[in-house]
C-alpha positions, 0 to 999 in steps of 0.5 A: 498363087504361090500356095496354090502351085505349093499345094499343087507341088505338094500333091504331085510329091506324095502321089510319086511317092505314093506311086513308087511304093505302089510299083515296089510292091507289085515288083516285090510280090514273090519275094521271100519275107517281104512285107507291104509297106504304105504311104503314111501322108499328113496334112501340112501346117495351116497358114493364117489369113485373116481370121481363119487357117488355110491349108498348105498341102500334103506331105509324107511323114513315113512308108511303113511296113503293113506289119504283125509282130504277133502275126510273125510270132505265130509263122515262125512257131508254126514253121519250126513245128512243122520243119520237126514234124515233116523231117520225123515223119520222112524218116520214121516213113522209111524204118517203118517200110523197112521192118513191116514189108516182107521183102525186107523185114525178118518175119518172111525169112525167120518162118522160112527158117522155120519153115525148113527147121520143120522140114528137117525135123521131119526127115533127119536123115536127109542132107537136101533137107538139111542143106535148105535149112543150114540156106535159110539160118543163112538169108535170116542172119544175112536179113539182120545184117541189111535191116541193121546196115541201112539203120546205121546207114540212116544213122550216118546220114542224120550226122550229115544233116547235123553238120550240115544244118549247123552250118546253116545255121551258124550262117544264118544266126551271123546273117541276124546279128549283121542285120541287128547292126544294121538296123541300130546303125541306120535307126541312129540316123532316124532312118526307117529300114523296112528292107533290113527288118524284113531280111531280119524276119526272113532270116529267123523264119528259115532258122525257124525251119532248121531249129527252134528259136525263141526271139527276144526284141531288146532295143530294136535287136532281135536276141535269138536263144535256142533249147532251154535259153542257150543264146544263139544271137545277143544283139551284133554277136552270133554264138556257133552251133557245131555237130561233133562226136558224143562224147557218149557214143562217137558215132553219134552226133551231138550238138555243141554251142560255142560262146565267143571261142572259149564257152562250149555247151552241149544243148542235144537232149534241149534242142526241140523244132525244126528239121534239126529237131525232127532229127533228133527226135526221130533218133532217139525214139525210133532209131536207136531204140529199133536198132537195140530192139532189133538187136536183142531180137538177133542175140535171142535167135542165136543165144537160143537156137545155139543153146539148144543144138547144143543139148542134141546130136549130130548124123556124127554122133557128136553133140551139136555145133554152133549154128550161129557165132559165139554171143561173147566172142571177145570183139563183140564184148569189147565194143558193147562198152563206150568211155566216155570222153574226159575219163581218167584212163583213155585206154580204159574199158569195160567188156559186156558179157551176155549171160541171159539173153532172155533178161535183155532190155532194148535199153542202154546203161550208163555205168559211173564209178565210185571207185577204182572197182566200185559202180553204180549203173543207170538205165537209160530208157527210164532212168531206173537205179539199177544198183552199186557193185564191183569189179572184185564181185565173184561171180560177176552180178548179172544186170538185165541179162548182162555182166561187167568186167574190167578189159584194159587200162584201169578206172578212177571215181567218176569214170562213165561208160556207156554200156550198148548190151545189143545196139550192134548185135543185128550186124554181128550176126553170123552162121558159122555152121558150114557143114549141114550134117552137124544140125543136133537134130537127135536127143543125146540119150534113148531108152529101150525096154527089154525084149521078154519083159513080162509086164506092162511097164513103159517108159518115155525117152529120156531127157538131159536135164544138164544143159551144156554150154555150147560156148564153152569148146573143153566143157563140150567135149567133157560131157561127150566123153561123160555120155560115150563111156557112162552109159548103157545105164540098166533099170531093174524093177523089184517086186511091187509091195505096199503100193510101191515099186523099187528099181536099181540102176547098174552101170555098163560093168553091173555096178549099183549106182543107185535105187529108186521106186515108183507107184505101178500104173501111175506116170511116174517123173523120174530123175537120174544122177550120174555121178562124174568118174574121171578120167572116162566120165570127167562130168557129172549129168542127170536126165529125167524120164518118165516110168508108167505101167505094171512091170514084174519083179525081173523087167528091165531096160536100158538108156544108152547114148544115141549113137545110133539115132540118127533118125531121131528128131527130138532135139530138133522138135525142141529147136522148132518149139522156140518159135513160139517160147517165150524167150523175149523179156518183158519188164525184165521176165520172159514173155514174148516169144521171137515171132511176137517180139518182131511184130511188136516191134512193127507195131510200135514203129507202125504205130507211131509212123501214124502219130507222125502222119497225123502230127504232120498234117496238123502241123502243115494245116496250123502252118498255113493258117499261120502263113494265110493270116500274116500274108492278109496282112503284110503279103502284096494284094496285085488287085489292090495294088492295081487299084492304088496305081490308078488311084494314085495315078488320078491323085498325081494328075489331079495335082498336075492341074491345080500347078496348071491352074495356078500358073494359068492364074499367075499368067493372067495376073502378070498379063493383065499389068 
């Protein structure tokens, strides 16, 4: 009776162990990373009786975990794609909503400038007009400066998440070598530590949503490397992930792995999947580059719309003022340069001069040192040579629009810098106009033919062909005095001869200053050099203008300053033709003009804000097939759990019987003496 009630204790063991790891599951059901586990149960060693074997019981040999590592593999890659591709998506979704919507993207506010430009253009004279225009140069830079403060206020908000994910991880990777510890110390003692291994792979599964991680099973450890190989945990030891400044640029974050306290490397650029990865994906292809394209955009406007007041007159009969501020005031030079961290110099630093707006890239540069003068620049977006040059090279050499000079301190071979020509300029811009009546809205110059002239020459209003630099205040005022005292100009046509027909040009005293011919009754394009006569004309100029018609021998006219043209509206026909000039660089040539630069720039955000859509829901999709699939397997069924209770239930009492059995037969036996 002794096997029997043996066989029968066997029974109830296994079905109580059978039924705890029934309940364990059923109460685990909702508890991240837990993975079923199940009774395995064996025969127990047959004892002989005579001839033959009889069995002696169950027993249990192990509660293992209904485990797939390839099954897991797959959640965690799928996890840390779809962490990467919902965070891009979350943050690309607001830039596009911010550039396209037309309560707070530019192309509302730059054709209302327009718009009132038109308006003003049409009625030079009128101060309403003007004073509505001088409003709208204000909303537009005031339109750049709120797109640019929320970019850089993302750009903030993605240095938050960076130090805060870090830590995160950091926290988590010390969670997985703890538990890699754990389990080599419980393994040792020939234990099965299923609770410990699953809080190993629910740990690595949230890594896997903060960062991509690549795991490596060595001797029951889990070694996790990040990037292109970089160890996060080697068996119990953890490295540490920080966010710091750049040493490129400190207003950006990179991130830096530390390796027991004394190994530092930067891993940014390698860093793919996971939130933390979205992150810095969405960076570097949107925010930076829609911040630089935003940027060139602003300096464009200004450059431009500046550059050609410039060439006009005011209701003063003063030559145009600037509507917006100077492109190269010394501050915004100063911080286009970044040195870069470990230079010879800390107080070292170069000035980036703006010289061709409509040369800029939407890229960064890279400039390194050969020398104490020499250098060498690369073009960040892709990478292109740009040459090798020097700080001694007169005039400085123009790259992309821009030049360099050296600002303060010195530099040494091997010195960087990192060269930002329009990341800041959307957030510099600024009217510094603050009088409407100085809108150049009036040509410089005007031509009158002479009262009693016989024949039928005509002739078109004259333009200056020598452009004046608006920025610069003493060459301004040289070509005001030059204009005032170096007109009237009189042309007096000779006699027609030989299918020709000469003209002399006096000045204001009646002196020759120059002859010329034309073909009478042809359009005949004609260009007039007045030579500087210093101290009343300190600047030499030329203008051009177009002669047609059959003048007599005797017909004249006269060019004048416009001192009386208040009502002209040439120059201010000019500033508006800019809406549609190509003055936006191309691959490295103008070609798009502002209107068009702007919606290119929304189509490209729009256009990968769909990719985006698109990447995340296939994401989403392969991460819920990946989750489906493992939960299959290793997830708690409460149907089929239900029905192993009552199944193992029945086994239990079942068992019960045959101890009540044999104590019944035992009794029997003992009576029966």
């Amino acid at each position: 009776m002794a096997d029997l009630l043996s066989i029968g204790v066997s029974g109830l063991r296994v079905s109580q162990t059978a039924l705890s790891v029934t309940g364990n599951n059923i109460t685990n059901t909702d508890t991240a990373g837990y993975t079923r586990q199940q009774v395995t149960q064996v025969s127990n060693a047959s004892q002989k009786l005579g001839a033959t074997y009889l069995g002696s019981g169950a027993s249990i040999t192990d509660v293992r975990r209904i485990y797939s590592d390839f099954l897991t593999t797959q959640v965690r890659t799928a996890t840390a794609l779809d962490g990467d591709a919902q965070t891009y998506l979350t943050q690309i979704n607001q830039v596009n909503s911010l550039l396209a919507d037309s309560t707070t993207g530019i192309t509302a506010v730059m054709a209302n400038f327009f718009a009132a430009l038109q308006t003003a253009a049409a009625s030079p004279t009128d101060t309403a007009s003007r004073q509505l225009l001088l409003t709208q140069a204000n909303t537009l830079s005031e339109r750049f400066n709120s797109i640019y403060g929320q970019l850089s206020d993302q750009n903030g908000y993605i240095n938050q998440q960076l130090s805060s994910m870090t830590q995160q991880v950091n926290s988590l990777a010390a969670s997985v070598a703890g538990y890699n510890q754990a389990i080599m110390n419980v393994s040792a003692a020939g234990g099965s530590p299923n609770d410990l291994l699953d809080k190993r792979d629910e740990a690595v599964r949230e890594l896997s949503e903060l960062i991509g991680v690549t795991v490596v099973q060595q001797d029951g450890n889990y070694n996790l490397f990040i990037g292109n190989g970089q160890p996060l945990v080697v068996g119990n030891a953890a490295s540490t992930l920080n966010a710091v400044p750049s040493t490129e640029d400190p207003a950006r974050y990179s991130l830096q792995l530390s390796q027991n306290s004394y190994s530092t490397l930067d891993v940014t650029s390698s860093i793919t999947g996971g939130q933390i990865g979205g992150l810095l994906r969405y960076r570097e292809d949107v925010l930076d580059t829609t911040m630089n394209e935003l940027g060139r955009l602003a300096l464009v406007v200004s450059d431009q719309i500046n550059s050609q007041l410039g060439q006009g007159l005011d209701l003063n009969a003063e030559l145009g003022a600037m509507l917006f501020g100077d492109i190269n005031d010394l501050t915004l030079q100063q911080q286009r340069s970044l040195a870069q961290t470990g230079n010879s110099d800390t107080t070292g630093n170069l000035r980036v001069s703006i010289e061709d707006t409509s040369k800029l890239s939407a890229s960064d540069y890279e400039v390194t040192f050969n020398s104490a003068t020499g250098y060498s620049v690369r073009r960040l977006s892709d990478g292109k040579d740009m040459g090798t040059f020097d700080l001694t090279d007169s005039p400085a050499p123009v790259i992309d629009g821009f030049s360099l000079q050296l600002d303060a301190g010195t530099v040494a071979a091997g010195d960087k810098f990192t060269i930002l020509p329009t990341r800041y300029s959307a957030g510099d811009i600024k009217v510094t106009m603050t009088d409407a009546n100085q809108f150049a809205l009036a040509a410089p110059l005007s031509a009158t033919l002479t009262t009693g002239n016989v024949g039928t020459g005509s002739v078109t209003q004259p333009t200056l062909t020598t452009l004046i630099d608006i920025y610069d205040s003493a060459a301004v005022a040289d070509m005001q005095a030059s204009l005032e005292n170096g007109m009237p100009i009189k042309l007096v046509y000779d006699a027609a001869s030989g299918g020709a027909q000469g003209y002399t040009l006096y000045d204001a005293s009646g002196n020759n200053i120059g002859t010329g011919s034309i073909v009478p009754g042809q359009s005949n394009k004609v260009t007039v050099n007045i030579a500087a006569n210093p101290p009343t004309v300190p600047s030499a100029y030329s203008f051009e203008m177009t002669l047609a018609g059959s003048p007599v021998a005797g017909d004249s006219l006269s060019i004048a300053f416009n001192a009386e043209g208040s009502s002209d509206n040439r120059n201010g026909l000019a500033v508006l033709a800019l809406q549609t000039s190509n003055t936006v660089a191309v691959n490295g040539n103008s070609g798009m003009s502002l209107t068009t630069a702007y919606s290119s720039l929304i189509e490209t955000v729009g256009a990968k804000t769909n990719q985006a859509k698109m990447d995340a829901s296939a994401t989403e999709a392969i991460l819920t097939q990946a989750t489906t699939s493992q939960q299959s397997l290793s997830g708690v069924n409460l149907d089929e759990e239900a029905a192993n209770l009552i199944k193992f239930e029945q086994y239990y009492t079942a068992a019960s019987q045959i101890i009540k059995v044999a104590r019944s037969t035992f009794d029997t036996l003992i009576n029966s003496f």
